[in-house]
C-alpha positions in Angstrom: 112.6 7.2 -17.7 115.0 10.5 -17.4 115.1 9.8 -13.7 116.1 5.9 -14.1 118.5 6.4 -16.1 120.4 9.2 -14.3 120.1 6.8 -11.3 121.7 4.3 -13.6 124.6 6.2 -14.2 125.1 7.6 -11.1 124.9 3.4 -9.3 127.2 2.3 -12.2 129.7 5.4 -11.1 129.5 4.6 -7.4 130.1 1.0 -7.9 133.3 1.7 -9.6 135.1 4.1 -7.2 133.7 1.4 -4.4 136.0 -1.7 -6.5 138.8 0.5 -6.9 138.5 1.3 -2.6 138.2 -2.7 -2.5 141.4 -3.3 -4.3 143.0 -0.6 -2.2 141.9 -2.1 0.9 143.4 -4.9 0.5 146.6 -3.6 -0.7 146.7 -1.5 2.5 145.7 -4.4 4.9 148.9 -6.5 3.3 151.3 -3.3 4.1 150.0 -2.7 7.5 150.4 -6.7 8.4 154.4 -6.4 6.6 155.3 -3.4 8.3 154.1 -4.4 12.1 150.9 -2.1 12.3 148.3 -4.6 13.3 148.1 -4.9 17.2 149.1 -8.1 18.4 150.1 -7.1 21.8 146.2 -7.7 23.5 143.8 -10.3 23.5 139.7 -9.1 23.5 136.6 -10.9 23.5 133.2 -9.6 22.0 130.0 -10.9 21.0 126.6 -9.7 19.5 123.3 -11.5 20.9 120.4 -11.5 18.3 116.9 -11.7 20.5 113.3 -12.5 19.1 110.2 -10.7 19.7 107.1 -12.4 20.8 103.8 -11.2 22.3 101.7 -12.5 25.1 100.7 -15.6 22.9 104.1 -16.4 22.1 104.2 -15.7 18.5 106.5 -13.3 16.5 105.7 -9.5 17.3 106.6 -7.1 14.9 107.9 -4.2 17.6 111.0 -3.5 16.4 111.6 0.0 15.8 109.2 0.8 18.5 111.1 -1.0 21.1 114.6 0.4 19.2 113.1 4.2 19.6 112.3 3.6 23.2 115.8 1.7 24.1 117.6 4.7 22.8 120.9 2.2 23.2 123.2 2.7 20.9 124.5 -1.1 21.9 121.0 -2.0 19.9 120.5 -2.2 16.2 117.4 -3.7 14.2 117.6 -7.1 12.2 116.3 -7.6 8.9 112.8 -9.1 10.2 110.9 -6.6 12.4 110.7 -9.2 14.9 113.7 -9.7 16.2 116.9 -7.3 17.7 120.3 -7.3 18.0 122.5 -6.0 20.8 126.5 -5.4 20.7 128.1 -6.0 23.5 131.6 -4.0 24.3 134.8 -6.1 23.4 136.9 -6.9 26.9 140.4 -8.1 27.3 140.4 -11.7 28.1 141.6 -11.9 31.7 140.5 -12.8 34.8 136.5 -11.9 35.3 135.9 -10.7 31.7 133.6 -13.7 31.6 131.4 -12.8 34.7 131.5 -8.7 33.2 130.3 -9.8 30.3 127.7 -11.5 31.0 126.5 -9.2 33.8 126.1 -6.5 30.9 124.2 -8.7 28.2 121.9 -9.3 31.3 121.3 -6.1 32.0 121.2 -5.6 28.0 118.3 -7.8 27.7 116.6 -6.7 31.0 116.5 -3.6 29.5 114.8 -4.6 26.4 113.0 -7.0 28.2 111.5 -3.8 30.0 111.2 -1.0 26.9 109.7 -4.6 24.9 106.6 -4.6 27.5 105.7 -0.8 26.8 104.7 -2.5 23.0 103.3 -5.4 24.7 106.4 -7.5 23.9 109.2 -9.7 25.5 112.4 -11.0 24.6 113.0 -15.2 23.8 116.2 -16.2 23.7 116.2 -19.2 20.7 118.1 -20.4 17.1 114.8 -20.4 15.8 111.2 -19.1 17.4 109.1 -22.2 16.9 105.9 -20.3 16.6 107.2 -18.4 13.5 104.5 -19.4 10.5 104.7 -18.8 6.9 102.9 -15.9 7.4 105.8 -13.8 8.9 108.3 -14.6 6.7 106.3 -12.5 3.8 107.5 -8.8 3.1 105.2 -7.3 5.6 107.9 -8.7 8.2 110.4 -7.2 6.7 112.4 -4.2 8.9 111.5 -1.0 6.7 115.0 0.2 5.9 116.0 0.5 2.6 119.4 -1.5 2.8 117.1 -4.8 3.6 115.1 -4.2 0.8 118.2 -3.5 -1.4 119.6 -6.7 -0.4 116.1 -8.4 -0.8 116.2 -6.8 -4.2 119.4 -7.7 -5.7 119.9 -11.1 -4.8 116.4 -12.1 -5.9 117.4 -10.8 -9.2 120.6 -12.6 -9.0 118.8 -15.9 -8.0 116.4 -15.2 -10.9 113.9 -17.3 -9.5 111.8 -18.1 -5.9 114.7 -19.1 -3.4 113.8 -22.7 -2.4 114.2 -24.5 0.9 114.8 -28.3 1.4 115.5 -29.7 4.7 115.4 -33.4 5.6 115.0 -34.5 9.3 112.7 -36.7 11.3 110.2 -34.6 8.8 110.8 -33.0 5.5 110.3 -29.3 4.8 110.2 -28.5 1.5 108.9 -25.3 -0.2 109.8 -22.1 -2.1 109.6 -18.7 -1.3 110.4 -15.5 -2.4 112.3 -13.6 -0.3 115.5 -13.6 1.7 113.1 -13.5 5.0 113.4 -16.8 5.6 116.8 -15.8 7.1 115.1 -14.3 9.6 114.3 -16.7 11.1 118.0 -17.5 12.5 119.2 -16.1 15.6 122.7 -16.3 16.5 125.1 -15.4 19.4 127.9 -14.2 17.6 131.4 -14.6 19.2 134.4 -12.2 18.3 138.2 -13.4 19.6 140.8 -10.8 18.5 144.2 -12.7 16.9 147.4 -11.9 16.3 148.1 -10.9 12.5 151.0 -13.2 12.6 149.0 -16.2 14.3 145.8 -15.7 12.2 145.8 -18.4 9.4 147.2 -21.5 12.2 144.1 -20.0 14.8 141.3 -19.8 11.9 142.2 -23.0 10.6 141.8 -24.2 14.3 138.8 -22.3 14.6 137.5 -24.4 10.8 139.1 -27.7 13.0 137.1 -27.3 16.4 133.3 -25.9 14.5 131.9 -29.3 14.1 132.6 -30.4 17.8 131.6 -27.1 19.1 128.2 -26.9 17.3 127.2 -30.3 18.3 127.0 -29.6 22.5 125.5 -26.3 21.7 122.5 -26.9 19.3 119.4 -25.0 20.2 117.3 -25.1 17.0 115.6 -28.1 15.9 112.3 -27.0 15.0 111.0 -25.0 12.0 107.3 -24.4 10.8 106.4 -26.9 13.0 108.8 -29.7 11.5 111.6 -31.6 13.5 114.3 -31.2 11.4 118.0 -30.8 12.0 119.2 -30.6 15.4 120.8 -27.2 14.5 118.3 -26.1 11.9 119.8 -22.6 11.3 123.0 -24.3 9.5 120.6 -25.7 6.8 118.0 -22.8 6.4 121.1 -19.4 6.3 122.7 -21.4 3.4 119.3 -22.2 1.5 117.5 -19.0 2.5 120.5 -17.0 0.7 121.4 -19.3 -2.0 121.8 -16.9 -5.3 123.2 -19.9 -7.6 121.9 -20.6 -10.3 121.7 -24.5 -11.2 121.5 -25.6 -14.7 121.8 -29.2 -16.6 125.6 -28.4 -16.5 128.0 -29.8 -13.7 129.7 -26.8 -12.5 131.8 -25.6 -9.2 129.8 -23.3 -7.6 130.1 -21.2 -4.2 127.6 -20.7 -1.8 127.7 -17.0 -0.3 126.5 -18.5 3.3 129.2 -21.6 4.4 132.4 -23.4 5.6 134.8 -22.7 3.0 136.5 -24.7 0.4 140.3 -25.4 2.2 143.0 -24.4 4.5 144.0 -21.4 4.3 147.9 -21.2 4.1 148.9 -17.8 3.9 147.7 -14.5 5.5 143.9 -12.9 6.1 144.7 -10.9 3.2 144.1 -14.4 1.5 140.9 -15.1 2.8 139.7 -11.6 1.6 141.0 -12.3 -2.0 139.3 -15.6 -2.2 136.2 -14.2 -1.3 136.2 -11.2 -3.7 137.2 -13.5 -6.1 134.2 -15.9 -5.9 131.5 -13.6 -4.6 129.8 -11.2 -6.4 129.6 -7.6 -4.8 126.3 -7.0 -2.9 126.2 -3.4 -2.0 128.3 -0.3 -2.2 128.7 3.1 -0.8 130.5 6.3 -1.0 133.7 6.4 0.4 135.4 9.5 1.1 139.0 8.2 1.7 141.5 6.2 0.3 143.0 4.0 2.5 146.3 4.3 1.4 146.2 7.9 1.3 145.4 7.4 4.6 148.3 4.9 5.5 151.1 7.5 3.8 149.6 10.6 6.2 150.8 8.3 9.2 146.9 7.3 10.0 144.5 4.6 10.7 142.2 3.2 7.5 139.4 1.9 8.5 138.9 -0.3 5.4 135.0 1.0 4.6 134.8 -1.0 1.1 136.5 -4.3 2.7 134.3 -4.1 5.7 131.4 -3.5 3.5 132.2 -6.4 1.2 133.0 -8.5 4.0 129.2 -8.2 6.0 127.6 -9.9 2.7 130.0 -13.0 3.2 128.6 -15.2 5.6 131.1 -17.7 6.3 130.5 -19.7 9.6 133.8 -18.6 10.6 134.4 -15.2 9.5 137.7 -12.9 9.3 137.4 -9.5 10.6 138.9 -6.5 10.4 138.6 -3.4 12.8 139.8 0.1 14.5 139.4 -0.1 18.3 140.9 2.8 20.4 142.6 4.2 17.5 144.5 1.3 16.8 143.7 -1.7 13.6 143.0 -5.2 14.8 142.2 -8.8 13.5 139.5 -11.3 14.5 137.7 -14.2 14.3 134.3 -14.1 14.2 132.0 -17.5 14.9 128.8 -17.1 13.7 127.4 -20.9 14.4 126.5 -20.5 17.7 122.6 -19.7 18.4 121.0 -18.2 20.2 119.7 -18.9 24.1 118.3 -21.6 25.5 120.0 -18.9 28.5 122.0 -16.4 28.7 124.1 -19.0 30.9 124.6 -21.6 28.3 125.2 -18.4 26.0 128.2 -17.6 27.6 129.7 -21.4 28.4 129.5 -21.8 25.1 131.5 -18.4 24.5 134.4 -20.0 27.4 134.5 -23.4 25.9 135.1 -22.1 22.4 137.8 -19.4 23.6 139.5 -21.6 25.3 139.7 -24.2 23.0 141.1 -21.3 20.5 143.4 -20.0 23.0 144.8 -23.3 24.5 145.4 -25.2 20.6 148.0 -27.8 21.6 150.8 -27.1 19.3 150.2 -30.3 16.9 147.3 -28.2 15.8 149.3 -25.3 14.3 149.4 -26.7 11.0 146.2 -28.1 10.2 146.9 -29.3 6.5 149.9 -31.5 8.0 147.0 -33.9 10.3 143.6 -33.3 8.9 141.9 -33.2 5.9 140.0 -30.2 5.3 136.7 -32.3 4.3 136.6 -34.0 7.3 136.4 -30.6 9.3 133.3 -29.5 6.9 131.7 -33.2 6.9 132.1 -33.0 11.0 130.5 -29.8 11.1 127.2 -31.2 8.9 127.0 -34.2 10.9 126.8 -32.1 13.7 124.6 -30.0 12.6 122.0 -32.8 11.7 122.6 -34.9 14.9 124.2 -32.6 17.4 125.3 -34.6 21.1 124.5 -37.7 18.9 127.1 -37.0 16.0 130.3 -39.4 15.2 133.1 -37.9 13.9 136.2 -38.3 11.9 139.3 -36.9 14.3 142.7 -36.9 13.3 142.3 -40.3 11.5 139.8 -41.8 13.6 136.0 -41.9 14.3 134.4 -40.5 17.4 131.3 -39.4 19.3 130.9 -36.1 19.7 130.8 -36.8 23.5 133.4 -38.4 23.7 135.9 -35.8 22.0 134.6 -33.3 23.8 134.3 -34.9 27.0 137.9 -36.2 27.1 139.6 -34.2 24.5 138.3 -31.0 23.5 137.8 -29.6 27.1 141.2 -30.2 28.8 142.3 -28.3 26.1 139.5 -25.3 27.2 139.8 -25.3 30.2 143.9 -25.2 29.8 143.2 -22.2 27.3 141.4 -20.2 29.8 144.0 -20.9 32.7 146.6 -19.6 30.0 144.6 -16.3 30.3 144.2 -16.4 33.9 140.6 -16.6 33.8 139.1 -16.8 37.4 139.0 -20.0 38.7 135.1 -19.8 39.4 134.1 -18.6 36.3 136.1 -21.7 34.8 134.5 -24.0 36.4 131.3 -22.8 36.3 130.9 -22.2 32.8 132.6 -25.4 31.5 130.5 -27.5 33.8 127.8 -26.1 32.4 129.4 -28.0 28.9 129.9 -30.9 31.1 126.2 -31.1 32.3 125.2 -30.8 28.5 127.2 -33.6 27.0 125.7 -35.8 30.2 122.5 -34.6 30.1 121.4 -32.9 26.6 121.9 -29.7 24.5 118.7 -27.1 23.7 117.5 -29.2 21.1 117.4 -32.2 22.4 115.2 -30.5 25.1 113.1 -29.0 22.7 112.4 -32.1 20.9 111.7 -34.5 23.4 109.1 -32.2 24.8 107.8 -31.2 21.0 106.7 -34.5 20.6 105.4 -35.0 24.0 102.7 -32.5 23.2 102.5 -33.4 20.2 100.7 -36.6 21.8 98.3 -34.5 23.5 97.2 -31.6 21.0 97.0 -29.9 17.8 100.7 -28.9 16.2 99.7 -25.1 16.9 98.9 -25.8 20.5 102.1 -27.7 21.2 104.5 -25.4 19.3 103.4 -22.5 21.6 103.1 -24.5 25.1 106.8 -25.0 23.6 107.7 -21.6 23.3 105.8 -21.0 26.8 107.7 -23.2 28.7 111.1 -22.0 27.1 110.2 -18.8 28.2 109.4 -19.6 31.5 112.6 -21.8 31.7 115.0 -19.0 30.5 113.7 -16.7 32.7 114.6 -19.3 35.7 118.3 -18.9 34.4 118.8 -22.5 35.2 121.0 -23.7 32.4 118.8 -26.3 30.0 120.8 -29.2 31.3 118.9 -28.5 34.6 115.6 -27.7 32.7 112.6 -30.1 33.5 109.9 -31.8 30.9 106.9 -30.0 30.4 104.1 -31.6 32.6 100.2 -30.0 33.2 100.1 -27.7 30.1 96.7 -27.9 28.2 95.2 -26.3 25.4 92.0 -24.0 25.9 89.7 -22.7 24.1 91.2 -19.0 24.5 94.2 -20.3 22.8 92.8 -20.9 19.7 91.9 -18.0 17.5 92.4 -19.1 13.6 91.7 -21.8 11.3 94.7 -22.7 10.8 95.6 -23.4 14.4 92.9 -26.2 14.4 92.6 -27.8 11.1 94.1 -31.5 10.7 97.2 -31.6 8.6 97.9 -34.8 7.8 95.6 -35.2 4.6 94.5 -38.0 2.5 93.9 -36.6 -1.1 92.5 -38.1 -4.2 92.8 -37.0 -8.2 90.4 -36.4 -10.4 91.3 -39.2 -12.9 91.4 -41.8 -9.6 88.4 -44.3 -9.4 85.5 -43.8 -7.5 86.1 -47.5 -6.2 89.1 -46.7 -5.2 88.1 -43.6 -2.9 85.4 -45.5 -0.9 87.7 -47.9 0.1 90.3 -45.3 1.1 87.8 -43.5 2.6 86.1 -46.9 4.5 89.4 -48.2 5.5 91.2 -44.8 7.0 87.1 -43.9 8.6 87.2 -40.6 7.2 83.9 -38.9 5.7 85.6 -35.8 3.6 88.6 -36.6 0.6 89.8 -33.0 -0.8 90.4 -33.7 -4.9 93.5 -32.4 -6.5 94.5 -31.8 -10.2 97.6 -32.9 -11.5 99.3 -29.1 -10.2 98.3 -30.0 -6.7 95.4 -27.3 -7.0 92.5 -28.0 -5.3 89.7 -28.4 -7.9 86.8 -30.6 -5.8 85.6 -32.7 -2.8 84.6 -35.9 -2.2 82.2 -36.6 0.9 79.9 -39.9 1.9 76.9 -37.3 2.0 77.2 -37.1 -1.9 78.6 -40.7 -2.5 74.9 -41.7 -3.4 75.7 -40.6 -7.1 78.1 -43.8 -7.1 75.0 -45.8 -7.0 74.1 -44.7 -10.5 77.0 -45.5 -12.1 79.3 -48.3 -12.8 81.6 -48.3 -9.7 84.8 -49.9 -11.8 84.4 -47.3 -14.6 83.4 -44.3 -12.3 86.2 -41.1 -11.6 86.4 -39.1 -9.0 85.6 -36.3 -10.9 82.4 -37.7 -11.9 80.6 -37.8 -8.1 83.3 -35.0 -6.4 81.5 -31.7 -5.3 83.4 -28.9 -8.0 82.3 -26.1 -6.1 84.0 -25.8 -2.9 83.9 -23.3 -0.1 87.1 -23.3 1.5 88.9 -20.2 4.4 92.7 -20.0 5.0 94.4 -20.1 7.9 94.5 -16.8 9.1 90.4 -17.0 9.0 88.9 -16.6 12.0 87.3 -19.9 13.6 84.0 -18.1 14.2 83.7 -17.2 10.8 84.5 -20.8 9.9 82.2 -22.4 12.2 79.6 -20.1 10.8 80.1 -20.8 7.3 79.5 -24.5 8.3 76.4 -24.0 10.3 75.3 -21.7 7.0 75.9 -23.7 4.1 75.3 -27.2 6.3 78.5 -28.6 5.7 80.9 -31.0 7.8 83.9 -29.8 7.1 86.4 -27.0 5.4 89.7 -26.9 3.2 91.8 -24.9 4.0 94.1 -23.4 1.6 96.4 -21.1 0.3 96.2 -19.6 -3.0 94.7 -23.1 -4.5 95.9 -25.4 -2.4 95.1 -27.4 0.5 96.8 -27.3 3.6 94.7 -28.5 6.0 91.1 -29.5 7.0 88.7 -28.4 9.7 85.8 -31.0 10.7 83.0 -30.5 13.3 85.0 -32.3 15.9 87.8 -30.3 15.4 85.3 -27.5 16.3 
């Protein structure tokens, strides 16, 4: 009890030298953007590229700080799920082949992960989400063991007060809660830095706010999640959900989400951006913080803004101010935090040229935002593109348009004037915004994805066709061909060597009965749908019997109109979950004689296994 409270004290203590820093922070970033000490005399690029971790079957492998302790990188850094890595990749000056050095080092980055990865019997995907992620990873076992993801974890679970929850409506529906912030994890980004001039920043971020939507839509890669075909650009729905600490009551009240777009233009300086946020956002995490940063301004030095920065890496806009110290001296930027990652390292960086050079070449009509567009538009383009990607219609400066089309005839003119502006090579132009070209002709990651999804889909089990999937991304990215260029998958076929759990098998579209339905009503269900097993569920969606033709002779007895399915149902079931083995399964069937198995988790059904799935 002693030691709680001390700890108590000693938080509460911390927490209130770390606001007063905050406050300060901001105070000095206003002075040092009066008096001319922000550099606005260079122009640098940056990104960091956030890899998954699979094994030789495809699926998520935990390997992180093995495969961190045998990089020994300090470019590398772990993630919050153990599955996945992150590597920083140096910031450049954007001029002539800063495109081509860039991505020669994230190659050689990910080769060399790629490499230290096999040691643990890993390898690196490049993808907005891994499609053979389950339920099962996303539980606390997953979890990175370092204690600042468990404080996070921690803290806004007791902000949210209750299981986070996860809706997302596509061509399916997912729809489920859960109880950690892991389901975050499951996003993985390419993260683009571009370093602005303090006195250009609010006309280039509200540019940056302007250009998302159009962006996003030729660059989705993530249209998949626990099996489901959801959004073409999945992530956008699942980082705002996943991290969602509101609390929603029967009252009708403005609330902001810590993960999205933002609420308007922003008129004034960064310094605005950061109030806003403070304002509206609760504070996450602190630290101790040696130095004040205006102490350190009236000595003649560099602040590095610790409590700002802090602050600022538990606000997840989409587009995200930044502050930072390179070479000694303070700097702004824009980070965009949309993009995901893969399907190649190619596409990667064609996406980074299209978006810098849309940012650098803004036609001058575009300085003031507020003037030509309204801000909802920008946020509704951005959804629609995130639902429907290459497919999207948008609302443009007062009139609608498809998302190929803008982009085709519009946006990229302006990109490929941006880089010129720079004196980007030539080459490295042209190859990197055809590759943009060849998308909006031919089809972004997730279009890819989901035409071939549903391809095997028509041959096997879900299981089966989500890892072919991942198998044949693999293979693809590894061929460096940009996905434009990627075939369909032809000749893959499930074996038997694939398949080692229950849940892999088992049929997952299920017809279910109550327990106060009648018993007339379940043999014709059962007669006109020629199925032999029914699982029973209460009115909690519990699974509390089952109903099989084998005991259907009890109906005989009984007066089929006034007959329930609880009165012929079998109450004691034997059921396995889906991470039971199939031969244990298939010998529990063989023991106990039966045809067939639910499959469940805690009480309730999730799928069913039958002698011919067997």
């Amino acid at each position: 009890m002693g030691e709680h409270i001390a700890e108590s004290l000693s938080d509460e203590k911390e927490r209130k030298a770390f606001v007063a820093h905050l406050i300060d922070d901001i105070n000095a970033l206003e002075r040092m953007i009066r008096d001319g000490l922000i550099e606005n005399d260079k122009v640098r690029i940056g990104a960091e590229q956030e890899m998954c971790l699979i094994n030789q079957d495809y699926r998520p492998a935990p390997k992180s700080l093995e495969v961190i302790k045998a990089l020994d990188d300090s470019h590398f850094t772990t993630e919050l799920a153990s599955y996945n890595l992150e590597a920083n990749l140096d910031p450049l000056t954007l001029e002539q082949d800063c495109f081509r050095s860039m991505q020669n080092q994230l190659e050689g980055l990910l080769g060399k992960a790629n490499d230290r990865a096999g040691l643990s019997g890993a390898k690196i995907l490049l993808t907005g989400i891994l499609p053979t992620i389950s339920k099962d990873e996303l539980g606390m076992d997953f979890m990175t063991p370092i204690p600042r993801y468990y404080r996070i974890n921690e803290i806004l679970k007791t902000w949210r007060g209750d299981d986070f929850t996860v809706r997302i409506k596509g061509a399916d529906e997912l729809s489920l809660h859960h109880d950690s912030v892991l389901f975050e994890a499951c996003n993985t980004s390419f993260q683009l830095h571009l370093q602005i001039a303090p006195e250009d920043f609010t006309r280039s971020y509200n540019w940056a706010q302007a250009i998302s939507g159009p962006v996003l839509g030729v660059c989705c890669n993530s249209p998949l999640l626990l099996g489901k075909e959801l959004w073409r650009e999945t992530r956008i729905a699942l980082f705002q959900q996943s991290l969602d600490t509101r609390k929603w009551t029967k009252a009708v009240k403005e609330q902001v989400a810590r993960v999205g777009f933002g609420e308007r233009w922003q008129q004034n300086s960064v310094a605005e951006i950061f109030k806003q946020d403070i304002s509206t956002h609760r504070i996450l995490l602190t630290k101790p913080i040696a130095q004040n940063s205006l102490d350190l301004l009236n000595d003649g030095k560099v602040p590095k803004l610790e409590a700002l920065n802090l602050f600022n890496s538990t606000i997840y806009r989409w587009n995200r101010p930044c502050y930072g110290v390179g070479n000694g001296k303070p700097h702004l930027r824009i980070e965009s935090r949309y993009i995901p990652s893969g399907p190649t390292v190619l596409d990667e960086m064609a996406n980074f040229a299209f978006w810098v050079g849309l940012m650098a070449g803004r036609p001058s009509q575009f300085d003031e935002m507020p003037a030509v567009m309204d801000f909802r538009e920008a946020k509704l383009n951005f959804l629609r593109a995130a639902m429907n990607g290459r497919q999207a219609m948008f609302s443009w400066m007062g009139r609608i348009v498809s998302a190929k089309k803008l982009v085709r005839d519009e946006l990229l003119p302006i990109a490929y004037a941006g880089l010129r502006k720079f004196k980007i090579d030539e080459a490295d132009i042209s190859r990197l915004l055809g590759v943009i070209e060849g998308r909006i002709k031919n089809g972004t990651g997730a279009e890819w994805q989901i035409k071939n999804f549903r391809g095997l889909r028509s041959q096997m089990k879900l299981d089966s066709a989500i890892v072919q999937l991942t198998k044949a991304m693999h293979q693809n990215q590894e061929s460096r061909l940009p996905v434009h260029e990627w075939k369909p998958i032809e000749g893959m076929a499930e074996t038997a060597e694939s398949f080692h759990w229950a849940g892999q098998i088992m049929s997952t579209k299920l017809i279910k009965l109550y327990e106060d339905d009648y018993a007339n009503l379940a043999v014709a269900i059962m007669k006109w749908n020629n199925i032999h097993h029914l699982p029973v569920e209460n009115s909690k969606g519990e699974l509390i019997g089952l109903l099989t033709w084998s005991h259907m002779e009890k109906l005989e007895r009984l007066d089929k109109e006034e007959a329930k399915v609880s009165d012929i149902m079998i109450k004691e079931v034997i059921t396995v979950q889906p991470k039971t083995e199939i031969v244990t399964a298939k010998n529990l069937m063989k023991d106990h004689q039966i045809g067939c198995l639910p499959v469940c988790v805690d009480n309730h059904i999730v799928g069913i296994i039958s002698k011919a799935d067997l």
